[in-house]
KEPA-461136 format. One line per field, with one value per atom (N, C-alpha, C): residue number from 1; residue in three letters; atom name; x, y, z. Coordinates in steps of 0.02 Angstrom, whole numbers, plus 50000, padded with zeros to 5 digits. Atoms other than C-alpha are relative to their C-alpha. Layout:
N
guza	(NUM_...) $
zafi	(ALA_...) $
koltor	(CA_...) $
xx	(X_...) $
yy	(Y_...) $
zz	(Z_...) $
END
This chain:
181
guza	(1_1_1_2_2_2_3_3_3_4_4_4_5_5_5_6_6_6_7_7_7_8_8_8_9_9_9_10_10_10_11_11_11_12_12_12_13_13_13_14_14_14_15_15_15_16_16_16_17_17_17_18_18_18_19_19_19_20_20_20_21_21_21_22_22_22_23_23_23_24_24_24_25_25_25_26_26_26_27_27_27_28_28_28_29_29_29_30_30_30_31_31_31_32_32_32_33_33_33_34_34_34_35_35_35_36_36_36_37_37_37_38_38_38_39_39_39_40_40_40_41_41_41_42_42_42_43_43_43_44_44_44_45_45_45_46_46_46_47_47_47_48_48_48_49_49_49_50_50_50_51_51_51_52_52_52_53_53_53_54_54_54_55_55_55_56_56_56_57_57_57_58_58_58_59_59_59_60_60_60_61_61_61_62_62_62_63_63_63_64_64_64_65_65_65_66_66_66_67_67_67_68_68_68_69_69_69_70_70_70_71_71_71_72_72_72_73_73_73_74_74_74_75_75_75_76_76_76_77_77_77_78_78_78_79_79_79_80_80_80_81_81_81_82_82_82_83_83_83_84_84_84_85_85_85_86_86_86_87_87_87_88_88_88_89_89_89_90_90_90_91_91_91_92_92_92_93_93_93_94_94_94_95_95_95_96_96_96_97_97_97_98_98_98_99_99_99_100_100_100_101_101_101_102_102_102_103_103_103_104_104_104_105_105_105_106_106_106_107_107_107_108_108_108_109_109_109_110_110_110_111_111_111_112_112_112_113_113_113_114_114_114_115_115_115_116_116_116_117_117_117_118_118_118_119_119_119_120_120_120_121_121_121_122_122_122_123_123_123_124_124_124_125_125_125_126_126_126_127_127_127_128_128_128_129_129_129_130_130_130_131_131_131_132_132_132_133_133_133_134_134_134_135_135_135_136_136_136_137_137_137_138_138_138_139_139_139_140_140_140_141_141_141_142_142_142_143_143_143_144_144_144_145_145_145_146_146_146_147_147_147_148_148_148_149_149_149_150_150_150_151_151_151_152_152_152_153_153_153_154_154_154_155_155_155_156_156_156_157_157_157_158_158_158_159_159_159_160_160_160_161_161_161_162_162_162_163_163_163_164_164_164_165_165_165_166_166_166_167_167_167_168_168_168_169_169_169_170_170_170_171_171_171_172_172_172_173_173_173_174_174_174_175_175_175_176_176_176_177_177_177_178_178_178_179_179_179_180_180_180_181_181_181) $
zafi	(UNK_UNK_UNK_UNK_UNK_UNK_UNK_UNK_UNK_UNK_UNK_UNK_UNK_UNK_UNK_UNK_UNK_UNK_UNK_UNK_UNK_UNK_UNK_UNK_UNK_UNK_UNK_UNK_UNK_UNK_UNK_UNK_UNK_UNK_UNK_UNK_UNK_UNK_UNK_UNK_UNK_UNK_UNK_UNK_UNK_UNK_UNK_UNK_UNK_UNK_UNK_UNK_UNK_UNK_UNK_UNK_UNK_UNK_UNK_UNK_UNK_UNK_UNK_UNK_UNK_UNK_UNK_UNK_UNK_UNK_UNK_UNK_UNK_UNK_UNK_UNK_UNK_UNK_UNK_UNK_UNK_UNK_UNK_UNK_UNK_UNK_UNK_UNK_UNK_UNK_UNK_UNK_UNK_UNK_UNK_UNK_UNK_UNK_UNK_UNK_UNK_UNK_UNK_UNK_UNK_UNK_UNK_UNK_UNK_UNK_UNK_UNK_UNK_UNK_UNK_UNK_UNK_UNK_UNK_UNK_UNK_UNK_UNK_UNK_UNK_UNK_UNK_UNK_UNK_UNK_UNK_UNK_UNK_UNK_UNK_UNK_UNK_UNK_UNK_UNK_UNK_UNK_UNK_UNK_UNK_UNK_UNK_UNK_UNK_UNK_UNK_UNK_UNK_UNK_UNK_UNK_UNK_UNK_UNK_UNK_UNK_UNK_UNK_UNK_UNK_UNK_UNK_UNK_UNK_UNK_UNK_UNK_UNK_UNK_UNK_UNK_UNK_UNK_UNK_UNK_UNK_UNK_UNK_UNK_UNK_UNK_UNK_UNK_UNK_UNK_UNK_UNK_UNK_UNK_UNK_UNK_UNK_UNK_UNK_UNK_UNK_UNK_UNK_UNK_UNK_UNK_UNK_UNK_UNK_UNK_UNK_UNK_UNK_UNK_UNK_UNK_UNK_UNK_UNK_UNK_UNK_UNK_UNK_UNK_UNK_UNK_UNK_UNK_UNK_UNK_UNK_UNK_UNK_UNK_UNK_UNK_UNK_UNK_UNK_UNK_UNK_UNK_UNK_UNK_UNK_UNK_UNK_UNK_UNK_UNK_UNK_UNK_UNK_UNK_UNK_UNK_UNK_UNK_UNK_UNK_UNK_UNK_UNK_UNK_UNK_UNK_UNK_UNK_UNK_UNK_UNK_UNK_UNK_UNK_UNK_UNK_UNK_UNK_UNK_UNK_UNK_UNK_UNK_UNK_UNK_UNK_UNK_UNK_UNK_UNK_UNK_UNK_UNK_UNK_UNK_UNK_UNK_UNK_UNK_UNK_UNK_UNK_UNK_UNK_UNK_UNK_UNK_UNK_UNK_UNK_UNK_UNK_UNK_UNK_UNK_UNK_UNK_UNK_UNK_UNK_UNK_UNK_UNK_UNK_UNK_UNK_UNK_UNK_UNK_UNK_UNK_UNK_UNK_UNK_UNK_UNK_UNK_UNK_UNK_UNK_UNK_UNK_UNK_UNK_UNK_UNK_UNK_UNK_UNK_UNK_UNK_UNK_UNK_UNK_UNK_UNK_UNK_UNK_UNK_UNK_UNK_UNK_UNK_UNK_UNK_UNK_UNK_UNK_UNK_UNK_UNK_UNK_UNK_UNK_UNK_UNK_UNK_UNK_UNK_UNK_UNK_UNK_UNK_UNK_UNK_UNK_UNK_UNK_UNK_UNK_UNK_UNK_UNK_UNK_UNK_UNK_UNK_UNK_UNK_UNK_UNK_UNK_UNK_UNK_UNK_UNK_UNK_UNK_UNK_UNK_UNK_UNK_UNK_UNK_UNK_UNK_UNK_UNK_UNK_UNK_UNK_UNK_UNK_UNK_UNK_UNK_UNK_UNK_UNK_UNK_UNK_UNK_UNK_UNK_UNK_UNK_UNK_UNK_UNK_UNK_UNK_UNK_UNK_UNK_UNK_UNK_UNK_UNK_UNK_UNK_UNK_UNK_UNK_UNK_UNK_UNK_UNK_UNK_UNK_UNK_UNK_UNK_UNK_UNK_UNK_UNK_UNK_UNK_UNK_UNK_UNK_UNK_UNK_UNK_UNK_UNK_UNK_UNK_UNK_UNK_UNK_UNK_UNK_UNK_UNK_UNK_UNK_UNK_UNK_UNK_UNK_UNK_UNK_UNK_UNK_UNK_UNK_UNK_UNK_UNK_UNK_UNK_UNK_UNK_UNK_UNK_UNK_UNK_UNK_UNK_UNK_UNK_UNK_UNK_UNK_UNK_UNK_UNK_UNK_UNK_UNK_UNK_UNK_UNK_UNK_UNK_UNK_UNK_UNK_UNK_UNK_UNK_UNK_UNK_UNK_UNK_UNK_UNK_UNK_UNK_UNK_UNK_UNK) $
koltor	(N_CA_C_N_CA_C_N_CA_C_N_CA_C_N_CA_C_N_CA_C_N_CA_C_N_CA_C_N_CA_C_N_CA_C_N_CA_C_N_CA_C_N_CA_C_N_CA_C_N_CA_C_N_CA_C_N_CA_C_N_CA_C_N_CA_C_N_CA_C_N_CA_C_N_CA_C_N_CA_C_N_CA_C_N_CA_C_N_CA_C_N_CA_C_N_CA_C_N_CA_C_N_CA_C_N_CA_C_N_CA_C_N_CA_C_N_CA_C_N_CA_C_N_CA_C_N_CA_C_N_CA_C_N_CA_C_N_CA_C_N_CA_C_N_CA_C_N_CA_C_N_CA_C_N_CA_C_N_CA_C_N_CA_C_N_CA_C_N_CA_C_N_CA_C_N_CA_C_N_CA_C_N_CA_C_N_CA_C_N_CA_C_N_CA_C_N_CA_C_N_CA_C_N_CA_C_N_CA_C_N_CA_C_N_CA_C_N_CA_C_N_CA_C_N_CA_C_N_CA_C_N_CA_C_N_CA_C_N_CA_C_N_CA_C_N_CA_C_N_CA_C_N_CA_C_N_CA_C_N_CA_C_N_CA_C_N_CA_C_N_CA_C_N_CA_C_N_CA_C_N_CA_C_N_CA_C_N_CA_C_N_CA_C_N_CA_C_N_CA_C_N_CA_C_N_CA_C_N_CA_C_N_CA_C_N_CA_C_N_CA_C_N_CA_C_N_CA_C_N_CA_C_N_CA_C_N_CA_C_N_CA_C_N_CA_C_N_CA_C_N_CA_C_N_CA_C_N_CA_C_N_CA_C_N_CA_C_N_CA_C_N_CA_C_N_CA_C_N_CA_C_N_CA_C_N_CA_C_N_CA_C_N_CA_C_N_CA_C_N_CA_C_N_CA_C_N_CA_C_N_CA_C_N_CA_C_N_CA_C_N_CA_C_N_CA_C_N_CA_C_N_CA_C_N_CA_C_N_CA_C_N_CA_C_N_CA_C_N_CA_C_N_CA_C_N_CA_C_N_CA_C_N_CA_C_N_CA_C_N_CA_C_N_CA_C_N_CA_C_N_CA_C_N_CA_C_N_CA_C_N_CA_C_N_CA_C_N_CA_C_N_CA_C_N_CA_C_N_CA_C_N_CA_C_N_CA_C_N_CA_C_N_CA_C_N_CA_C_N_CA_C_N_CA_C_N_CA_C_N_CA_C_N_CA_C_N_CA_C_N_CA_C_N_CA_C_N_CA_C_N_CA_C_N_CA_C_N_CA_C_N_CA_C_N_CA_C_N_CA_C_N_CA_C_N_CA_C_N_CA_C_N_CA_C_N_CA_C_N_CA_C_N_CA_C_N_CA_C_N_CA_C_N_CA_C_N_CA_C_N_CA_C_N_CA_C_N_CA_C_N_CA_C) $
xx	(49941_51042_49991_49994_50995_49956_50016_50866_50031_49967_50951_50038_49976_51032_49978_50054_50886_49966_50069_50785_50050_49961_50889_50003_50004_50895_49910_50071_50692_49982_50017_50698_49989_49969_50795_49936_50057_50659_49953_50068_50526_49997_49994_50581_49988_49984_50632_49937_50050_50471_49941_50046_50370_50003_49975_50456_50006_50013_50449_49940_50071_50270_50006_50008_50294_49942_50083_50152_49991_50033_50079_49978_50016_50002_49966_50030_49930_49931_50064_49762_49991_49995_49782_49989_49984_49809_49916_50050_49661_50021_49992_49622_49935_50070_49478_49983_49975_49473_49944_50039_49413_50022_49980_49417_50026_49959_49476_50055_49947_49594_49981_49990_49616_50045_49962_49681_49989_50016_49675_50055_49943_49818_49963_50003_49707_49920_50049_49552_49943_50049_49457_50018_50004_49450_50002_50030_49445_49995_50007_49376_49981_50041_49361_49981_49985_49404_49999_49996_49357_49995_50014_49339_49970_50030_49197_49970_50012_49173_49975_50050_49063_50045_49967_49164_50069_49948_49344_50001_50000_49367_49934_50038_49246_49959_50002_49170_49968_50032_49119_50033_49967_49223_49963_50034_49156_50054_49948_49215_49947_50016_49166_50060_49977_49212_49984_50014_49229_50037_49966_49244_50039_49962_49358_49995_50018_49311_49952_50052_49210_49962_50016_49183_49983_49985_49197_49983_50007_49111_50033_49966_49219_49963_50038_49175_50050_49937_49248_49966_50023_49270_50028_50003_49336_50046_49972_49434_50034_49955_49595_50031_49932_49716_50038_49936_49883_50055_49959_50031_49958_50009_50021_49960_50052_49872_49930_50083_49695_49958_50064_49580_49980_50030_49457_49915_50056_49330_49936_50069_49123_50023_50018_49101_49989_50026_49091_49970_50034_48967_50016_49977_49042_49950_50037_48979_49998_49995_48983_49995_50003_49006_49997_50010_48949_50051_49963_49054_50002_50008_49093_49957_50061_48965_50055_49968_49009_49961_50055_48969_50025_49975_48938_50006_49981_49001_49969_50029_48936_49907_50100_48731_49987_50015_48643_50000_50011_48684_50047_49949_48832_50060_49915_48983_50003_49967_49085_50020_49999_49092_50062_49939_49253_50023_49986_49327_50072_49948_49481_50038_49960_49624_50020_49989_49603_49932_50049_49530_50006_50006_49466_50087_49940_49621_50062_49965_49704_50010_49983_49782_49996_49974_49757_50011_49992_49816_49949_50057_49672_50041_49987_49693_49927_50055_49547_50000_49985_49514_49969_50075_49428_50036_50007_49391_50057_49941_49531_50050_49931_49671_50025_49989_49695_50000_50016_49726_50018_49998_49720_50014_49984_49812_49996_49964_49811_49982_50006_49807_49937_50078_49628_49992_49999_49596_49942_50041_49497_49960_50017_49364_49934_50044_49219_49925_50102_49013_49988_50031_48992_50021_50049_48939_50008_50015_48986_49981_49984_49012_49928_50059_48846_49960_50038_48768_50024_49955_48879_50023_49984_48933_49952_50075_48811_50039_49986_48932_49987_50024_48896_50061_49935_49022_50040_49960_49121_50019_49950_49243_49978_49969_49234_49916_50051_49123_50001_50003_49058_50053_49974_49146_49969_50066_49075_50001_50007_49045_49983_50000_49041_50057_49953_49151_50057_49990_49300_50032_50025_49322_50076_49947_49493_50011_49984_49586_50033_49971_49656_50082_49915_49844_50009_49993_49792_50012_50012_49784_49902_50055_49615_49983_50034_49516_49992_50034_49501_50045_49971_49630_50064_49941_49754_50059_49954_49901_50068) $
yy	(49995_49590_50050_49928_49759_49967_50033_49638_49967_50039_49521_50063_49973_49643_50044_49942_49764_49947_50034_49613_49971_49990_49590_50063_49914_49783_50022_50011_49759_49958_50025_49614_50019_49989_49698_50063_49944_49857_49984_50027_49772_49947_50040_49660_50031_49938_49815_50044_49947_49912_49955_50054_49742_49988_50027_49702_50079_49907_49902_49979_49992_49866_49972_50017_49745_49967_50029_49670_50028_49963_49717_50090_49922_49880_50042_49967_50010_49994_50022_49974_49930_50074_49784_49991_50020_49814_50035_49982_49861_50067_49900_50057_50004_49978_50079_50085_49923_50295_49990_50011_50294_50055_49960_50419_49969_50013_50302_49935_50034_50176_49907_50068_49993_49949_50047_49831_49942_50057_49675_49958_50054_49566_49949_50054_49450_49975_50023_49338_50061_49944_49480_50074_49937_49651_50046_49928_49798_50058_49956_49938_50084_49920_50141_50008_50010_50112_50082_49907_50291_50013_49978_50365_50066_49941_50475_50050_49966_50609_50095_49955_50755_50040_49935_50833_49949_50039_50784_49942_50034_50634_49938_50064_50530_49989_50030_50437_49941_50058_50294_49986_50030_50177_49964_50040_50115_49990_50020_50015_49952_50055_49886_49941_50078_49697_49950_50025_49611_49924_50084_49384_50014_50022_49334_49935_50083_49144_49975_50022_49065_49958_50058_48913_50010_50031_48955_50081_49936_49105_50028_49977_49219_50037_49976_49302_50062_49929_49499_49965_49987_49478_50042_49937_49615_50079_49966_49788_50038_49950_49870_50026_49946_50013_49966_50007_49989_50057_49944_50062_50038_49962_50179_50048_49955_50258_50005_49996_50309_49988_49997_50263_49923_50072_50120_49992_50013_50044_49965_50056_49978_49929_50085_49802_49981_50006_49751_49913_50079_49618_49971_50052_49468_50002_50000_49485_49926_50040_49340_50013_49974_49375_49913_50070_49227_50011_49993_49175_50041_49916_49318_50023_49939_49408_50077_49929_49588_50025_49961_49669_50092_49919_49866_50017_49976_49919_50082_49917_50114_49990_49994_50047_50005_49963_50132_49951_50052_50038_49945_50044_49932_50036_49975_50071_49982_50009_50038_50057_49949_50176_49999_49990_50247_50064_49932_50368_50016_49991_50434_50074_49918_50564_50030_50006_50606_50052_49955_50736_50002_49988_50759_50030_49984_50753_49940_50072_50625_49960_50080_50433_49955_50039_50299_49947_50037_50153_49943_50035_50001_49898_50045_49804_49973_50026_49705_49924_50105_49504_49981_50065_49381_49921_50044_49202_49950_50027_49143_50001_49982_49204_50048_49940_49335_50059_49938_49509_50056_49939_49671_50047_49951_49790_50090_49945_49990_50061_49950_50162_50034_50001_50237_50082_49942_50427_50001_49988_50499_50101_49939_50613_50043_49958_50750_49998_50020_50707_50047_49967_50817_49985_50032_50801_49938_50072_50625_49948_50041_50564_50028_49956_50663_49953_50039_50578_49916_50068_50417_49986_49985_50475_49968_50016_50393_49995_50030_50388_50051_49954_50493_50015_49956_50590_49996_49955_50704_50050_49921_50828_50052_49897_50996_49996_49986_51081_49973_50029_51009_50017_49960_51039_50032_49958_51160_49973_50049_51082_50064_49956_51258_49986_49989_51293_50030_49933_51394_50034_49973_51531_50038_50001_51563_50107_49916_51745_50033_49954_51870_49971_50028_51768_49930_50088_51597_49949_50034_51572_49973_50026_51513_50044_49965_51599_49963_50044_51508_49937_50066_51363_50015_50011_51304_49977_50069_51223_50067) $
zz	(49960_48003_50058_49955_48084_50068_49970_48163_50058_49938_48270_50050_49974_48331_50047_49964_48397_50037_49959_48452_50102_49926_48634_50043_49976_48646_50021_49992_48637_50053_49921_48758_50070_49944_48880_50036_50005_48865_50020_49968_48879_50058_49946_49023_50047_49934_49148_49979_49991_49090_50045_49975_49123_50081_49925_49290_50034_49950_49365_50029_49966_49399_50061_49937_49521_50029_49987_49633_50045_49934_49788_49990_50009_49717_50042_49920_49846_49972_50006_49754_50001_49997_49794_50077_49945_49990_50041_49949_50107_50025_49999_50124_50038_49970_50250_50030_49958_50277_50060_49943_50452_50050_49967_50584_50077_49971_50708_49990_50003_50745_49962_50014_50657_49997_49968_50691_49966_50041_50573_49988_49992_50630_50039_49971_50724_49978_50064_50679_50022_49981_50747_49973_50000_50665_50027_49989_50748_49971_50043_50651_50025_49988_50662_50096_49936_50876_50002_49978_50955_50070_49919_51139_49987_50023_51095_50076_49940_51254_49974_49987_51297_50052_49955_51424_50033_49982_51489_50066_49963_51591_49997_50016_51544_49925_50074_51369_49991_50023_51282_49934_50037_51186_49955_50062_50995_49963_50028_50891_49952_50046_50728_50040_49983_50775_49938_50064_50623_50018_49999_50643_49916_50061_50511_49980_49980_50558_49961_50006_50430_50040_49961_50543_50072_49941_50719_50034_49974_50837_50036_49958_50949_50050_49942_51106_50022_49951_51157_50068_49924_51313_50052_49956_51390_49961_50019_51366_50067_49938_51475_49982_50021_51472_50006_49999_51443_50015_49965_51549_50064_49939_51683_49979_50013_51676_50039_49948_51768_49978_50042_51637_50037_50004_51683_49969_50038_51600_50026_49950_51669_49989_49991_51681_49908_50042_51498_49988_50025_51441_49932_50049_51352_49921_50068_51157_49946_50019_51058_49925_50072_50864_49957_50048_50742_49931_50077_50578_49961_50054_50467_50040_49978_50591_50030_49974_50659_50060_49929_50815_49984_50013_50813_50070_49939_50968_50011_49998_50926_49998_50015_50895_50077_49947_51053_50045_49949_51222_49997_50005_51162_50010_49981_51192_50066_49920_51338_50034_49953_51467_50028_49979_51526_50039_49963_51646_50007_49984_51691_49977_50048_51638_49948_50087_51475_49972_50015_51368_49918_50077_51184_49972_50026_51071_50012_49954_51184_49950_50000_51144_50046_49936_51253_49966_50017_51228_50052_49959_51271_49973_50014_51245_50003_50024_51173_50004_49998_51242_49947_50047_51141_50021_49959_51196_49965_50045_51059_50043_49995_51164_49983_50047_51052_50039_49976_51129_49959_50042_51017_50029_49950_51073_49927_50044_50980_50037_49970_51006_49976_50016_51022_49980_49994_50983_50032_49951_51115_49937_50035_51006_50030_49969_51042_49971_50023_51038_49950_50041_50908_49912_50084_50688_50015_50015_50635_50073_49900_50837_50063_49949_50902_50031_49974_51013_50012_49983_51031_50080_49925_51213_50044_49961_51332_50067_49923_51488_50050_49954_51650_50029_49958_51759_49987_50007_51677_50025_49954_51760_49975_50013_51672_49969_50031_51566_49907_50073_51405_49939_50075_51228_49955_50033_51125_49930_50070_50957_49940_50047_50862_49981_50054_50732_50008_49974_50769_49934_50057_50661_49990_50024_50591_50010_49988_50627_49930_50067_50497_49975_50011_50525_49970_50017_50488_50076_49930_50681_50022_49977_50781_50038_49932_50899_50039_49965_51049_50001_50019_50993_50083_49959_51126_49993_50037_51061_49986) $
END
């Protein structure tokens, strides 16, 4: 008797503990830690997007290009700012990425060269063609040639004086030496 009576009270328990979980778990969804920017709304990837610079005002834009296309190759074909802004970019040469292939935009001689008003720390916002139609638009962090990014910079005429890629070395307050902000 005591039975029937507990087994509904058990249903109900184990229904709402069963159904809490839910689906779409944050270990189910795509987690790439990257130090720059990504974009995977179109059949083209863009992965870890940076504006790696050596001294203010000018850089070199990398990026992973990941097809999503089993069947069918795509082509970057170009890259522009967005909005009102002075940044422009060289001449970039059309890439062509095969099925599931990837282009590394950071392997030596494939970043795109860029100039304008903008200095380590920066956002710009860029737009990315491909021969789909498709344009990728996001916001890029503009970062500094030095550890992981050393040597990624390959563009020429920059305004100021380099960035110093030491360390800076924290004060007795929990301030910076040297920090601007």
């Amino acid at each position: 008797m005591h039975m029937r009576r507990l087994t509904p009270v058990l249903a109900l328990a184990l229904a709402a503990t069963l159904s809490s979980c839910g689906f779409d778990y944050a270990t189910d969804r795509v987690y790439t830690p990257a130090a720059g920017s990504i974009a995977r709304d179109a059949s083209v990837d863009v992965l870890s997007a940076v504006i790696v610079s050596k001294a203010p005002g000018a850089g070199t834009f990398i990026a992973g290009l990941s097809n999503n296309s089993g069947s069918e190759s795509v082509t970057f074909e170009g890259i522009r700012p967005v909005g009102d802004t002075t940044i422009s970019f060289e001449d970039v040469e059309p890439a062509t990425i095969p099925p599931l292939g990837f282009e590394n935009l950071s392997e030596q001689g494939n970043g795109i060269p860029v100039t304008g008003d903008f200095r380590a720390g920066d956002f710009v916002t860029v737009e990315l063609s491909f021969d789909t139609g498709e344009d990728v638009e996001l916001d890029v962090a503009v970062v500094t040639d030095c550890d992981e990014f050393d040597g990624f910079d390959t563009s020429e005429g920059a305004e100021g004086e380099e960035y110093d890629c030491e360390a800076i070395e924290p004060l007795y307050d929990g301030r910076y030496e040297g920090y601007e902000g």
